[in-house]
C-alpha positions in Angstrom: 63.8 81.5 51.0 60.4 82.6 50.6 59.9 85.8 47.6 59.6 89.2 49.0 56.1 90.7 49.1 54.6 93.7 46.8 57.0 96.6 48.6 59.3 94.9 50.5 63.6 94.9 49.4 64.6 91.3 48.4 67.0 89.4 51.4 70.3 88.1 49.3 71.8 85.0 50.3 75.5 84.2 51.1 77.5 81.2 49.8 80.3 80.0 52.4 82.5 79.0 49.8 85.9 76.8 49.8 88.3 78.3 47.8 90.8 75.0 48.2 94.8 76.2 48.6 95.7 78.1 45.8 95.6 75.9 42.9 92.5 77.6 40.6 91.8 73.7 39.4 91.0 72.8 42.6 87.8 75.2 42.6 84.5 72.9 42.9 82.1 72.9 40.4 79.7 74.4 43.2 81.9 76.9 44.1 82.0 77.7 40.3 78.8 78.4 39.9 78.2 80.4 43.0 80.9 82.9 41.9 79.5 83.1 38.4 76.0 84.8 40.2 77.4 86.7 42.5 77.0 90.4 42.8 79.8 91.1 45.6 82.7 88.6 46.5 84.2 89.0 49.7 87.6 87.9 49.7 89.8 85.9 52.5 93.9 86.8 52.3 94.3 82.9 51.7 91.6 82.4 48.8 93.3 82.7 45.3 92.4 86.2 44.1 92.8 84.6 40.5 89.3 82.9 40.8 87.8 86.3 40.1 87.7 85.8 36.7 84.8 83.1 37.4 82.8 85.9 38.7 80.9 88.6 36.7 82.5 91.4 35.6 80.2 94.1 37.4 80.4 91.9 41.2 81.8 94.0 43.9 85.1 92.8 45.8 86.1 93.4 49.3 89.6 92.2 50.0 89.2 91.1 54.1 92.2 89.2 54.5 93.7 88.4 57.7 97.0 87.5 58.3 98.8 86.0 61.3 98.9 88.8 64.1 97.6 91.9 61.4 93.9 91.5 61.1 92.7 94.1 58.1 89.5 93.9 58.9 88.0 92.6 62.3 86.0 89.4 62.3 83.0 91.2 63.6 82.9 93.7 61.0 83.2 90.8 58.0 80.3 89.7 59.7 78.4 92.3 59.7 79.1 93.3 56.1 77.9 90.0 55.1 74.7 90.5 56.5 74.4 94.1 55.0 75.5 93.2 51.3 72.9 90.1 51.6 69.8 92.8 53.1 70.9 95.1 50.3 69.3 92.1 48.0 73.2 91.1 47.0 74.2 87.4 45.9 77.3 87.3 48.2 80.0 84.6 48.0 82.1 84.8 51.0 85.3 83.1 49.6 87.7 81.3 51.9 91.0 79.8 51.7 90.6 76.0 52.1 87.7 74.7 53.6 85.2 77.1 55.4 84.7 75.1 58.1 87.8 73.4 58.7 90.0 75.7 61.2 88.9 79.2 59.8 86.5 81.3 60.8 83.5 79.6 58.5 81.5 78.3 61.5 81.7 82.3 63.2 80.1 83.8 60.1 77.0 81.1 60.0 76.1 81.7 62.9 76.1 85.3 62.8 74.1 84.8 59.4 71.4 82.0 61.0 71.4 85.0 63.7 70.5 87.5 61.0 67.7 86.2 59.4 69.9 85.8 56.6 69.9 82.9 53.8 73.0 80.9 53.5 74.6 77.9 52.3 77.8 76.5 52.5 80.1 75.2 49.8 82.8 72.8 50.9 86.3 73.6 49.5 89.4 71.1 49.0 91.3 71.5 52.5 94.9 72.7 52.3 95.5 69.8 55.3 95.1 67.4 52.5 95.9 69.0 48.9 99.0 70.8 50.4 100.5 67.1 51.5 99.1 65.5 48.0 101.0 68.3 46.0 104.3 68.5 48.0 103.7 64.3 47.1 103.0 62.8 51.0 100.0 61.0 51.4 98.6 61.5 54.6 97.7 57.9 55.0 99.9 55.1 53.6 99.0 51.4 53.9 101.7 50.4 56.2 102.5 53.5 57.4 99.6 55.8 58.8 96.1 54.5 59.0 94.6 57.8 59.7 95.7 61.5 60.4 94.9 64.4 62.8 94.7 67.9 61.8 95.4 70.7 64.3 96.3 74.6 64.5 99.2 75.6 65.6 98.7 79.1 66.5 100.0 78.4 69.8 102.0 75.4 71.8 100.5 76.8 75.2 98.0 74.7 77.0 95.7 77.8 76.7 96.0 76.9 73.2 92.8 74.0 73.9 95.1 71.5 71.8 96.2 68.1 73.9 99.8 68.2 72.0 101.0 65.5 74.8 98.1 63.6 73.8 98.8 64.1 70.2 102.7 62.9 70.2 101.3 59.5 71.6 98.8 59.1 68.8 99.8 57.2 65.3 99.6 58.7 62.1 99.8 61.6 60.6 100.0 64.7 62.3 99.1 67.6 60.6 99.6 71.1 61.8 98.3 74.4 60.1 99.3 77.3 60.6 101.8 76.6 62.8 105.4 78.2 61.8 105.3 81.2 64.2 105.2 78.5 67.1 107.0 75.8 65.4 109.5 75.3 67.6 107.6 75.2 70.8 105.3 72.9 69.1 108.1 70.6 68.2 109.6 70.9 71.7 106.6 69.8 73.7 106.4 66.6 70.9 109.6 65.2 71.9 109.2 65.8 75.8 105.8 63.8 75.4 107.8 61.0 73.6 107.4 61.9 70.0 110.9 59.9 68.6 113.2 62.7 67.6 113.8 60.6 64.4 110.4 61.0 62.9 109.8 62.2 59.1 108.6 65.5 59.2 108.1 68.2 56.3 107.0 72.1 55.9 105.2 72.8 52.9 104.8 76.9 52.0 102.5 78.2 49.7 100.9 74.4 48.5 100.0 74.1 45.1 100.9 77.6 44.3 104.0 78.7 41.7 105.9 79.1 44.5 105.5 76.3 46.4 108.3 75.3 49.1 108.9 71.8 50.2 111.9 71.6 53.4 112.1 67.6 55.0 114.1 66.7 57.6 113.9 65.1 60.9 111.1 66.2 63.8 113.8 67.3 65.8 115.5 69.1 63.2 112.9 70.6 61.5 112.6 74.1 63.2 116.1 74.7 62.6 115.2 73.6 58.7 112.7 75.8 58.0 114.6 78.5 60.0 117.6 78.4 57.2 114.9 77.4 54.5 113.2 81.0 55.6 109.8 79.6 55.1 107.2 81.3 57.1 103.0 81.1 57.1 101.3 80.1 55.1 102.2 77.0 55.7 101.5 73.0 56.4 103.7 71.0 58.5 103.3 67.3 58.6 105.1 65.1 60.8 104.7 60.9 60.8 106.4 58.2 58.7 104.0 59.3 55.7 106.1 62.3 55.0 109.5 59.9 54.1 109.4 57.8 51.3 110.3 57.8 47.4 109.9 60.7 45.3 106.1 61.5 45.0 106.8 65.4 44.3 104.9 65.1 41.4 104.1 68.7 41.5 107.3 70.4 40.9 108.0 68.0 38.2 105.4 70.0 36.0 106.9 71.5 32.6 105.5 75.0 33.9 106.1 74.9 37.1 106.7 78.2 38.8 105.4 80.3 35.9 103.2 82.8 36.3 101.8 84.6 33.1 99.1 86.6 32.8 97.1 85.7 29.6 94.7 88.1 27.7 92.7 87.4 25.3 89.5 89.2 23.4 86.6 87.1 25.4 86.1 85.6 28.4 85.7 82.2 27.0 89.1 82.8 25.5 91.0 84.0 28.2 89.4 81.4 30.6 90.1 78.3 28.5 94.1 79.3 27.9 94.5 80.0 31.4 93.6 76.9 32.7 95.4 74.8 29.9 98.6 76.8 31.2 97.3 75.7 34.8 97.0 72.1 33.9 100.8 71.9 32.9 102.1 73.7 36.4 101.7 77.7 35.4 99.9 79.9 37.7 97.6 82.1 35.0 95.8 85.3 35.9 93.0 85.2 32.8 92.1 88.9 31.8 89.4 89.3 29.0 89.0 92.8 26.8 85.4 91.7 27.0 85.0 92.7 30.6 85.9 96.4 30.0 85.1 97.2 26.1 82.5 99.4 25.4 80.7 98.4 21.9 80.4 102.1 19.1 76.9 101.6 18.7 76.8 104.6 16.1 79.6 103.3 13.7 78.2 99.9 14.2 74.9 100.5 13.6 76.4 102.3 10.4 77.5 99.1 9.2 73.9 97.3 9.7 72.3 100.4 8.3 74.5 100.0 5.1 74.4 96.4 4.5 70.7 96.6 4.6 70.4 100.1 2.1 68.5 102.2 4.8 71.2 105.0 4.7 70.7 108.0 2.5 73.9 106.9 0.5 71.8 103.7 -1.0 69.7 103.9 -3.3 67.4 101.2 -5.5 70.1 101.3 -7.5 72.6 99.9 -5.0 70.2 97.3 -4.5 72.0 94.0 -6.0 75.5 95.4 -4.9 77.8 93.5 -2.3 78.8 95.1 0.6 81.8 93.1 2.1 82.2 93.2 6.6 85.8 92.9 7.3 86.1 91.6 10.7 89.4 91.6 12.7 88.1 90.7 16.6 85.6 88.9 17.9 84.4 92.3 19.7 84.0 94.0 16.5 81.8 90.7 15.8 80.0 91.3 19.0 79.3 95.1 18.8 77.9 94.7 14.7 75.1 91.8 15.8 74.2 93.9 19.0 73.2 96.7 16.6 71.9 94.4 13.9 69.9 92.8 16.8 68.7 96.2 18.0 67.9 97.4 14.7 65.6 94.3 14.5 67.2 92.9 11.8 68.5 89.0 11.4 70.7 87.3 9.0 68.4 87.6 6.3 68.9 91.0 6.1 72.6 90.2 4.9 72.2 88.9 2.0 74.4 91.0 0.2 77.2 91.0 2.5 80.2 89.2 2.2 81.9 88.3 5.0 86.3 88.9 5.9 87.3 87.3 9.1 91.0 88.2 10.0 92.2 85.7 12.3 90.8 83.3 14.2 89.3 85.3 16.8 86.7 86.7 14.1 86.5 84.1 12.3 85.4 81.8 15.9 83.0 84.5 16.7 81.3 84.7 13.5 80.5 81.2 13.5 78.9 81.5 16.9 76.7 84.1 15.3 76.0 81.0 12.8 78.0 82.7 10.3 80.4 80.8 8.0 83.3 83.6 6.6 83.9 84.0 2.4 87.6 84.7 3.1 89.7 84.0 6.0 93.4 86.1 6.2 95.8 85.8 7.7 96.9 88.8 10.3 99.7 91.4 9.9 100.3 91.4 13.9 100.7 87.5 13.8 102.4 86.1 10.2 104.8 87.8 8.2 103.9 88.4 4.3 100.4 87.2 4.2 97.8 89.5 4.8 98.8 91.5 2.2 99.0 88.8 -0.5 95.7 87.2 1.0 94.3 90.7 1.1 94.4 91.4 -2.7 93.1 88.0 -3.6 90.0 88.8 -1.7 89.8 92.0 -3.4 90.4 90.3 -6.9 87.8 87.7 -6.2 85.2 89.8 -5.8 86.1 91.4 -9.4 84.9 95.2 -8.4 81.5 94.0 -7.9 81.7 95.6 -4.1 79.8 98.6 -3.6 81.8 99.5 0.0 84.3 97.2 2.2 84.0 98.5 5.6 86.8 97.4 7.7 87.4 97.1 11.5 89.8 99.4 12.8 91.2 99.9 16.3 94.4 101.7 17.9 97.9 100.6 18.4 97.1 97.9 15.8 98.8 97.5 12.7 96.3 98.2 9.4 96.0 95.3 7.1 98.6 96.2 4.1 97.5 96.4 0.3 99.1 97.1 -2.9 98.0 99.2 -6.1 94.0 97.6 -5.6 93.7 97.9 -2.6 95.3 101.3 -2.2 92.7 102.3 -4.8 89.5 101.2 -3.2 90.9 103.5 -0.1 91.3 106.7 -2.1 87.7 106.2 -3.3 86.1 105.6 0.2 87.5 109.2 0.7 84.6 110.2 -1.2 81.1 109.7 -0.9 79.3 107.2 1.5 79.0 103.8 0.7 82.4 103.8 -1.8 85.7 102.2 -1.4 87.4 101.1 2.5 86.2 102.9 4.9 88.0 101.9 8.3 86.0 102.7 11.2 86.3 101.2 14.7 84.1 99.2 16.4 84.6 98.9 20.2 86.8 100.6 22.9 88.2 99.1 26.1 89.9 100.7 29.0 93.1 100.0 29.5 92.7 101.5 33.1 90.1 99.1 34.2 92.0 96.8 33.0 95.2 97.5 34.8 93.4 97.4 38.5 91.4 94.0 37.6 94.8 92.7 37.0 96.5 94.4 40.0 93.5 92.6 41.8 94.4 88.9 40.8 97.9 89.6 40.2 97.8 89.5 44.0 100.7 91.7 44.2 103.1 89.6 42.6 105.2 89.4 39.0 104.9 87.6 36.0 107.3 86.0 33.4 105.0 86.3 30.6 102.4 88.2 29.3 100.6 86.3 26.3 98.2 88.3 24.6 96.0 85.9 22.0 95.6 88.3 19.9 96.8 91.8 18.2 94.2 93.5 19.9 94.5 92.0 23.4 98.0 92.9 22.8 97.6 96.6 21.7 95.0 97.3 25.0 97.4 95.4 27.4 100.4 97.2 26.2 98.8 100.2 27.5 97.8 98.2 30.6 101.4 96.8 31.4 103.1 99.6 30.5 101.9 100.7 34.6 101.5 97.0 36.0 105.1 95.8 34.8 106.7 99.1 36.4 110.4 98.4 35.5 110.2 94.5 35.4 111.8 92.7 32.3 108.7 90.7 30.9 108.1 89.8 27.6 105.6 89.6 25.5 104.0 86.8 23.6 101.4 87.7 20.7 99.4 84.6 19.0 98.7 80.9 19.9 100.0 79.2 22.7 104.1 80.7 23.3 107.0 77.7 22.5 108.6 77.4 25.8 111.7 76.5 26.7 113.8 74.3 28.3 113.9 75.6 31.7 109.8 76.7 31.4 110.7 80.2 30.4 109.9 81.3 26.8 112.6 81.5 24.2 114.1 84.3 22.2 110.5 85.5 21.4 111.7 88.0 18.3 110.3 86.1 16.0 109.5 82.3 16.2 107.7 79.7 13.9 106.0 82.8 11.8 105.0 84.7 15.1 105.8 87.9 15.8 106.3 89.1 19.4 106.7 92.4 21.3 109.5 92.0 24.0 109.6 94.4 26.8 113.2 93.5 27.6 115.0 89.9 27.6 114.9 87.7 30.7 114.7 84.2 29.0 116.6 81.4 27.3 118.6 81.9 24.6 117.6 81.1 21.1 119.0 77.7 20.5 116.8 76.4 23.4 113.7 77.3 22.1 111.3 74.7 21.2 109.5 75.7 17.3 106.4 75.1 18.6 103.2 77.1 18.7 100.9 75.1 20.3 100.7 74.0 23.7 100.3 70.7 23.7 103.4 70.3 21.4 105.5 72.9 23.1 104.8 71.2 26.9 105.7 67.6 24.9 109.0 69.4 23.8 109.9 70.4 27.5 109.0 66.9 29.0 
């Protein structure tokens, strides 16, 4: 695309891009990165709302889904606000269910773009013809048994349709049908009057490689009747040739966390991203929600902390000149708002070289060191272990033998306060007084809970969760607020800390209090204590459930 002359708006361009089926895994790497630079998504119903996380927080989302028979949005009109996001100077990723150009609607909307003027490229996606098959565990070929497969829609068994299905009952291999449950038994009908052997294998597969994934086999001539008592509807795959009998390859549902859906929040967007798709990789279905998205940095009582640290506030003098002054972190966003204003105070590390730095839990503690920051003390955190903080708490204080001029401590709502004894309790009643004495306990960020609600309304896609794990004390203090509207009356708990010790049956255990962590339960629906696995990481707890 050739750059816009002196005067003239910049012409976006619009990625095509393949969602796959469901499963967020099965994203490309291309696809990836086209959601991570786009200013407005434009979303099919079939394309996993959940990939949203992969796009920036600011991109604009226009939910276009069509269904079978209810179109929300009329073809022409997707096309047409393709073109005007893109002239408006947009990065626009289209994002389709599947493949874009394998029975959707892919092909349409180039064309309208080449028509346009407008610049375009298409990403291929994983096709559900093929990933739906692999997860429900048929291959579509099989050495032996299919040599090659056909993919068809089955809107419609009518000739009018423009699909040969006499043609295609007398073809080997695989045959596989999309979209074809509305017309299922028509379709099936015209198979076995073209000669298609009433015997043959056959399989409907709902909702592939999603939580709740559906799998009915049976015979060709007995599979409407099947997926009539099943009640499986669209979206769907059928598949019908010797490929879909065999052994056991339903590797899928044999997933320790298969079925689950939790929604997992965490401080950052690194965070939040990386648990979700280690929960993903075991057979959970994650929506990834990151405070980082909607907090809003203090910059005043930040900026009071830098102004401090480096003796420019009317409170230090030359005389508090060799004095520590000790940060006490407890997020990573509190980390994040104090280098933004030590950044645009144009200040760097050197100007703390009298501060000593507290990193409570490992969410500080992690984002300090990607400042290049190593922490003095580490504590533990009262919203995680039990009878630590405090104990750690007035070690710190002891070790730094009164010699600190001012502690100044992260606060934020809902939260519970680090505890102290006599010391500690001390050092507060002084910071009561003048500036630059004792604790002083100011907050550092604020994040709306509201915000936060609709983006997880948004990727929720309608539909529950059994768990909400919140990584830490403050991704659980702002979602509490947030589910207390999302969750309506559901029973869902609540798990606070490292990865949750599920149980035997893939639903977390009595969550009360397990292996040190403390939890917040919004009702019971899961296992009883004595099936919990003590485990709080995942790798250990998904080895316990094997």
């Amino acid at each position: 695309m050739s750059g816009a002359g002196l005067g003239q708006r910049r012409v976006g361009r619009v990625f095509l891009v393949g969602a796959g089926p469901g499963d967020a895994g099965l994203l490309t790497l291309s696809g990836r990165r086209a959601l991570a630079q786009a200013d407005a998504v434009v979303l099919d119903h079939l394309a996993p709302a959940r990939l949203l996380r992969y796009a920036p927080p600011h991109a604009q989302v226009y939910d276009v889904g069509k269904e079978a028979g209810h179109h929300r949005v009329p073809q022409r009109e997707i096309e047409a606000l393709l073109i005007r996001l893109a002239r408006a100077g947009m990065t626009v990723v289209r994002l389709k269910g599947g493949d874009p150009f394998v029975l959707g609607r892919g092909a349409e909307e180039a064309q309208a773009l080449e028509a346009a003027g407008v610049p375009w490229q298409v990403v291929p996606g994983v096709t559900s013809a093929v990933a739906v098959p692999a997860y429900a565990g048929i291959p579509v070929t099989w050495r032996g048994r299919a040599t090659g497969f056909t993919v068809v829609t089955g809107h419609s068994c009518e000739v009018s349709s423009g699909v040969d299905w006499d043609a295609l009952a007398r073809t080997g291999g695989t045959l596989i049908i999309l979209m074809g449950m509305s017309a299922l038994s028509g379709i099936v009908e015209r198979l076995l009057v073209a000669g298609r052997a009433p015997e043959t294998p056959a399989a409907a597969i709902r909702w592939g490689t999603r939580a709740d994934q559906r799998t009915v086999r049976a015979r060709l001539a007995e599979l409407p009747d099947a997926v009539r008592r099943a009640g499986l509807t669209n979206p769907a795959v059928v598949v019908i040739g010797e490929a879909a009998e065999g052994p056991a390859l339903d590797w899928f549902v044999r997933l320790p966390l298969f079925g689950r859906r939790v929604a997992v929040i965490g401080e950052t967007e690194d965070a939040a991203i990386a648990a979700a798709e280690a929960l993903e990789a075991e057979g959970a279905e994650a929506v990834a929600l990151s405070l980082e998205w909607d907090a809003r940095p203090l910059t005043d009582e930040a900026a009071a902390w830098v102004a401090d640290a480096a003796g420019i506030t009317a409170g230090s003098g030359p005389s508090d000149a060799g004095e520590p002054v000790v940060w006490w972190f407890r997020t990573a966003l509190g980390v994040r708002a104090v280098w933004q204003a030590l950044d645009a105070a144009g200040l760097d590390a050197r100007a703390l070289a009298r501060v000593r730095l507290v990193a409570q839990g490992r969410a500080a503690a992690d984002a300090l060191a990607r400042c290049g920051m190593r922490p003095d003390v580490v504590v533990g955190d009262p919203g995680l272990r039990v009878g630590t903080c405090a104990d750690e708490g007035e070690a710190m204080l002891a070790s730094l033998g009164g010699e600190a001029r001012a502690i100044w401590m992260e606060a934020f709502d809902a939260c519970p306060q680090p505890p102290f004894g006599r010391a500690g309790r001390e050092r507060e009643s002084e910071g009561a007084g003048a500036p630059g004495t004792g604790i002083r306990r100011t907050p550092l960020w604020r994040a709306d809970a509201a915000a936060l609600r609709l983006r997880f309304e948004r990727m929720a896609e309608g539909r529950g969760v059994d768990l909400v794990w919140a990584m830490t004390p403050a991704a659980t203090a702002v979602g509490r607020e947030a589910a207390s509207t999302w969750m309506d009356a559901k029973t869902v708990p609540v798990w606070v800390g490292d990865a949750p010790p599920w149980g035997a049956d893939g639903i977390p255990g009595d969550m009360a209090e397990v292996s040190g962590y403390r939890s917040q339960p919004v009702g019971v629906r899961h296992a009883s204590p004595e099936r919990v696995e003590r485990a709080p990481r995942l790798d250990v707890a998904v080895e316990a459930v094997r």
